[in-house]
C-alpha positions as CSV (number, residue, x, y, z in Angstrom):
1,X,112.4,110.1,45.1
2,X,110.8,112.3,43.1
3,X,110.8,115.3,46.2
4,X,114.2,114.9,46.8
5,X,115.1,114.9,43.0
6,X,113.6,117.8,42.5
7,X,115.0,119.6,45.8
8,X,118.3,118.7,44.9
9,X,117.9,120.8,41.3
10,X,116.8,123.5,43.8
11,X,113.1,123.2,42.9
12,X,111.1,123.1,46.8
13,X,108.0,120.9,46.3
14,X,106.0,120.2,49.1
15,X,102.4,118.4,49.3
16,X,103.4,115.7,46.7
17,X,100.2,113.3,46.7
18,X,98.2,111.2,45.0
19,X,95.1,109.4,45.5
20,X,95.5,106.0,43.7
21,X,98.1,103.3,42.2
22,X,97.7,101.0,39.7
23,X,100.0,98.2,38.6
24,X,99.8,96.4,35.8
25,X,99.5,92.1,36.3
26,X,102.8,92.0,34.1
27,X,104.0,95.0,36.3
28,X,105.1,96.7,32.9
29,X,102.7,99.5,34.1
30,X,102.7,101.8,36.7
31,X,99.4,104.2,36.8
32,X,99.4,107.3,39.8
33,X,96.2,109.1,39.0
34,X,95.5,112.4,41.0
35,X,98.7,113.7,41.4
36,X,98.8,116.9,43.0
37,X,101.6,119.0,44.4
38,X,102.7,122.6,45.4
39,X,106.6,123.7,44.1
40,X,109.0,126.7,43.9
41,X,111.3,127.3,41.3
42,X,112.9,130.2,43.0
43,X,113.6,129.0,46.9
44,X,115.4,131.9,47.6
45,X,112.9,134.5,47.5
46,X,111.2,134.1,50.0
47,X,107.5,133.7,48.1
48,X,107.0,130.5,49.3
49,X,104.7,127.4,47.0
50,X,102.4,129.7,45.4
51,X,102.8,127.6,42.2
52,X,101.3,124.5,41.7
53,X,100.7,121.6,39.7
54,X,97.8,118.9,39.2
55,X,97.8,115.8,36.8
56,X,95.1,113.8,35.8
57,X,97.2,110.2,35.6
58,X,100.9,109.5,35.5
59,X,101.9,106.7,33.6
60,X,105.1,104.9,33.5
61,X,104.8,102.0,31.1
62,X,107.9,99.3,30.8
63,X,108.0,98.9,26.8
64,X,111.8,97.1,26.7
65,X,112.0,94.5,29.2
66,X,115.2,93.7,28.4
67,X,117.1,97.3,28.3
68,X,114.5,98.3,31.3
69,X,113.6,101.2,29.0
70,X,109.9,102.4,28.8
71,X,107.9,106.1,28.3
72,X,106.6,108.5,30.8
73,X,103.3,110.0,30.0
74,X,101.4,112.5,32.2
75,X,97.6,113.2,31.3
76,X,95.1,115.9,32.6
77,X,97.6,118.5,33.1
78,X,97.2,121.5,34.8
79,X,100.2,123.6,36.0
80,X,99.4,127.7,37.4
81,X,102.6,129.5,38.0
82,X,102.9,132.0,41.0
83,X,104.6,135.4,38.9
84,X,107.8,135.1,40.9
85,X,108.1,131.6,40.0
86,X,107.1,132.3,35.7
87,X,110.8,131.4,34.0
88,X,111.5,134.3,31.8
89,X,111.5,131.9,28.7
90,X,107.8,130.7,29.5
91,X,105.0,133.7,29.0
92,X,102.6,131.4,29.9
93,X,101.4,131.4,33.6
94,X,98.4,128.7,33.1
95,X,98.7,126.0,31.1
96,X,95.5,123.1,31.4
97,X,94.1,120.2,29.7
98,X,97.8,119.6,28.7
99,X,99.4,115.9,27.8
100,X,103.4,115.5,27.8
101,X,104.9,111.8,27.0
102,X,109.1,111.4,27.2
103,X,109.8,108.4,25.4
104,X,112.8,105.6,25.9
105,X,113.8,106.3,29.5
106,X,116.6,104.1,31.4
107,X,113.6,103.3,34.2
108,X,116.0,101.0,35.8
109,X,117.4,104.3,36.8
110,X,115.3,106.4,38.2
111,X,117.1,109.2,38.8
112,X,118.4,109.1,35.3
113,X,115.4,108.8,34.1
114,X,114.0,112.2,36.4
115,X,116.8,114.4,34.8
116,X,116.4,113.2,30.9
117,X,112.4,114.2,31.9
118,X,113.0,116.9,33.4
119,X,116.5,118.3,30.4
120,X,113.4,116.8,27.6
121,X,110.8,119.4,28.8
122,X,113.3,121.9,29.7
123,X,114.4,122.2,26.6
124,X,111.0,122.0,25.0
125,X,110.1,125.1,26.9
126,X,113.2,127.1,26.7
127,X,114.2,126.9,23.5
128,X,111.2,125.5,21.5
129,X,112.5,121.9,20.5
130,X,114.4,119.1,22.0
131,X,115.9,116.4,19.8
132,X,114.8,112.7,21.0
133,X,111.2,111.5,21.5
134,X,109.2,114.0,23.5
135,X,105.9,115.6,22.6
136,X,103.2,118.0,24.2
137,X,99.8,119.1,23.5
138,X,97.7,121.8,25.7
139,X,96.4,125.2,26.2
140,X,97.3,128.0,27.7
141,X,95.8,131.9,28.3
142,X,97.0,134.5,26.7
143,X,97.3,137.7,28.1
144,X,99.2,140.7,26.1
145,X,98.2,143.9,27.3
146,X,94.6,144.0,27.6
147,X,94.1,141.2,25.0
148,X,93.6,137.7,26.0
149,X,93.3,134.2,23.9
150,X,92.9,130.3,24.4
151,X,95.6,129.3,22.6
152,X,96.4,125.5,21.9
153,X,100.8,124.6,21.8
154,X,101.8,121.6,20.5
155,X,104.8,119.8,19.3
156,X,105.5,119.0,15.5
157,X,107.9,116.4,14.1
158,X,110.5,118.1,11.8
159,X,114.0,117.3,10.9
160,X,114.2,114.8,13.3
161,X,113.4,116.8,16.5
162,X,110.2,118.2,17.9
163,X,109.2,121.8,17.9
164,X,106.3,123.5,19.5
165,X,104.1,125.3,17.5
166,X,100.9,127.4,18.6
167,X,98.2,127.6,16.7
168,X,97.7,130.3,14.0
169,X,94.1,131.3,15.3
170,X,95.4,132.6,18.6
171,X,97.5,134.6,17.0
172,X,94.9,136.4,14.8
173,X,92.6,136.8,17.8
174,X,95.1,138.6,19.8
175,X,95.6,140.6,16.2
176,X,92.4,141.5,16.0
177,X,91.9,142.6,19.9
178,X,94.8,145.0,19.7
179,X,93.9,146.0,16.2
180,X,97.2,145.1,14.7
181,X,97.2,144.3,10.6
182,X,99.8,141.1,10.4
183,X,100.7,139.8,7.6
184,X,99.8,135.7,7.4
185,X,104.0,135.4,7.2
186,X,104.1,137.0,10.3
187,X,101.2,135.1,11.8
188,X,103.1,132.0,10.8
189,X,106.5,133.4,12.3
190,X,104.8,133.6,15.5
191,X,102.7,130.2,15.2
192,X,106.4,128.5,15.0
193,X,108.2,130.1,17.9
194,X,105.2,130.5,20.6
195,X,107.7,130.9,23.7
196,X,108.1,134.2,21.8
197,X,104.7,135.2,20.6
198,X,103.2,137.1,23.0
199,X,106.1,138.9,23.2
200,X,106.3,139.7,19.7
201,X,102.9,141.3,19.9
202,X,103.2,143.0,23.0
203,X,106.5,144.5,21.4
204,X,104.5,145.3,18.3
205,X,102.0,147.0,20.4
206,X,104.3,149.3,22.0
207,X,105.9,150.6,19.0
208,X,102.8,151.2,17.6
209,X,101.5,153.3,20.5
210,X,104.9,154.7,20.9
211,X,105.0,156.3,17.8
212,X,101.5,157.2,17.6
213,X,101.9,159.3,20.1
214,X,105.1,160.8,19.4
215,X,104.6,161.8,15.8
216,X,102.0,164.5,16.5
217,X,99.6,163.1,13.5
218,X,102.5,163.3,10.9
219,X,101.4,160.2,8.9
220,X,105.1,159.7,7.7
221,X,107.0,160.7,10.6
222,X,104.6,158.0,12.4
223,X,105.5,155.1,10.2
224,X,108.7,156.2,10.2
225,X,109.0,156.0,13.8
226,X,106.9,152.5,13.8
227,X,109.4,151.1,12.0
228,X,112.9,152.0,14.1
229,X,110.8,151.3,17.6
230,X,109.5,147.8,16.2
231,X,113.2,147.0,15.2
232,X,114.9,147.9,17.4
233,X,112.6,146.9,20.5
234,X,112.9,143.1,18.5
235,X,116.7,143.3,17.8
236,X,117.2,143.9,21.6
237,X,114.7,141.2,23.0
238,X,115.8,138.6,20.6
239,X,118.8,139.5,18.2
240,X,119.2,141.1,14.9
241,X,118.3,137.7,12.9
242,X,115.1,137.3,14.3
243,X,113.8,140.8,14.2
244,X,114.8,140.8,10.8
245,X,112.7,137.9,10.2
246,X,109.6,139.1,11.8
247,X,109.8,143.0,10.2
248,X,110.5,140.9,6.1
249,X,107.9,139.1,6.7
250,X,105.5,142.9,7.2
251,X,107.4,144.5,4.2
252,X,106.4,141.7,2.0
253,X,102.6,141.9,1.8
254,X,101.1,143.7,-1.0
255,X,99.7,147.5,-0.5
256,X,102.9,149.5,-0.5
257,X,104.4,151.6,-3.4
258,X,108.3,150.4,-4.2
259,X,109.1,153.5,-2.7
260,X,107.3,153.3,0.5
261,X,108.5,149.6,1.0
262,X,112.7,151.1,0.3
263,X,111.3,153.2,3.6
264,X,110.6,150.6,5.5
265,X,113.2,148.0,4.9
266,X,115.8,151.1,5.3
267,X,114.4,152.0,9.1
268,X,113.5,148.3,10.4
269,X,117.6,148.2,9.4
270,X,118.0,151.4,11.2
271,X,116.2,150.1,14.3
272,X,118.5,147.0,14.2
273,X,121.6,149.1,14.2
274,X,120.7,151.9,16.7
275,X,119.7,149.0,19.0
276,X,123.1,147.2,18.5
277,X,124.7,150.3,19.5
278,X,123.1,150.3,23.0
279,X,120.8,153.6,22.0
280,X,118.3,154.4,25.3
281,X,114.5,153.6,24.1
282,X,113.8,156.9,25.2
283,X,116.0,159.0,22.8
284,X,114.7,156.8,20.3
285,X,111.6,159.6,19.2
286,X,114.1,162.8,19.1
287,X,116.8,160.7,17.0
288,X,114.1,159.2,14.3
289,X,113.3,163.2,14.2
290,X,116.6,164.8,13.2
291,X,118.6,161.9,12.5
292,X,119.7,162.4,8.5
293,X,120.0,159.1,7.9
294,X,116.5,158.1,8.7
295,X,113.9,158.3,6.0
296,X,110.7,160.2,7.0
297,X,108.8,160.4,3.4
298,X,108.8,157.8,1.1
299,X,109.4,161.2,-1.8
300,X,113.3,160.7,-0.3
301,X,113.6,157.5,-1.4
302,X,115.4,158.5,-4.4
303,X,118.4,160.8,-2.4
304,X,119.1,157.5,-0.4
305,X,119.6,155.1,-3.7
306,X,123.2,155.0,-3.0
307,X,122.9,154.2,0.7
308,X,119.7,152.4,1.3
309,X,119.9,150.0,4.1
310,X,118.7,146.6,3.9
């Protein structure tokens, strides 16, 4: 059932075994421990079942005898995804020592109950939260350029849905390795969205080394630059909201002058508008270098009063 479930939502999985079955006396508890299989979430390619998954037990447990509705829990997880198979939404090709539980199931149906597993953790790992009872806890590597982490994702309870989180001090350690200074609001904005986090730092990365190298050791035409790559390199990944989120939270930390913080917020706003307006990346260094309405010294603050962008 579970093959041919998942063949007919085009996912090929091939070697499905497992080495023992349990059943509880009250047969309210079905145990598979050992589970193993190979799978392909893109058929068409041609790569054939380089991906594959391994969990510890699988347990189905029958909690409402009368509505035949019960919780699926899966333990000793271990999942490594071939690159052709990664979903662009999931930066994480290894996940291990990883529980997931989907709760209230119709199990009298099985194949309802497949597709509300399979739309629960779905959900969970394309857009960060799913509303109903489903939770996950487990690491994963973290590779962003030639940093790499542990980091632990799990799901937190709030407003009535669950959301997965990462924790903070993966964050920092990938920080530290590419020698980035976040601020601990943008260590937290990444600790709440971590299908986007090593994205967010690999972007940060790049418009760092981007503009280091393009300045020419101008400290102001640097920061300047910083600044419009970051944004606009955010704004077309994930939207103007969200990379204006991520660049308030930097602008907010203590350090700058008034002056040099109007700068900043004026070319993160910049970066969001050039990238709304379909700008190449690669023009991006000769236009933050003539372009009259970007600032490139916090001493021009004050001929931009009447036009500072926010």
């Amino acid at each position: 059932l579970v093959v041919a479930q998942a063949q007919a939502k085009g996912i090929t999985l091939e070697d499905f075994v497992y080495e023992d079955l349990h059943v509880s006396p009250l047969f309210n508890r079905v145990t598979l421990e050992g589970v193993e299989a190979k799978f392909d979430l893109e058929p068409k390619d041609n790569i054939r079942l380089r991906s594959s998954i391994r969990l510890q037990t699988v347990e189905v447990h029958l909690r409402r005898s009368l509505r035949a509705r019960g919780d699926v829990a899966a333990r000793g997880i271990e999942v490594r995804f071939d690159s052709a198979d990664l979903p662009p939404s999931l930066p994480y090709g290894y996940l291990f020592d990883a529980e997931a539980r989907v709760r209230d199931l119709p199990l009298a149906d099985p194949r309802q109950a497949f597709e509300e597993v399979r739309f629960a953790l779905k959900d969970l790992f394309k857009e960060g939260w799913v509303k109903g009872e489903a939770d996950f806890s487990g690491k994963a590597r973290v590779t962003v350029n030639d940093a790499e982490t542990v980091a632990t994702i799990y799901t937190e309870r709030k407003e009535g849905r669950f959301r997965l989180r990462v924790e903070a001090e993966a964050v920092r350690s990938l920080a530290r390795q590419l020698d980035l200074d976040l601020a601990e609001e943008q260590v937290e904005i990444a600790s709440t969205y971590p299908l986007r986090m090593p994205v967010i730092m690999r972007i940060t990365d790049r418009a760092r080394d981007v503009a280091r190298d393009q300045a020419g050791g101008d400290f102001w035409l640097e920061d300047a630059m910083r600044h419009v790559f970051w944004s606009f390199l955010l704004t077309e990944r994930f939207g103007p909201e969200s990379a204006l989120l991520v660049t308030d939270a930097q602008e907010m930390r203590p350090g700058n002058t008034p002056d040099e913080r109007d700068m900043d917020f004026h070319n993160n706003a910049v970066g969001r508008k050039l990238s709304a307006e379909g700008l190449a990346f690669d023009a991006l260094p000769q236009r933050v270098r003539t372009d009259p309405g970007i600032i490139r010294d916090p001493a021009a603050v004050d001929g931009f009063r009447d036009r500072l962008l926010r």
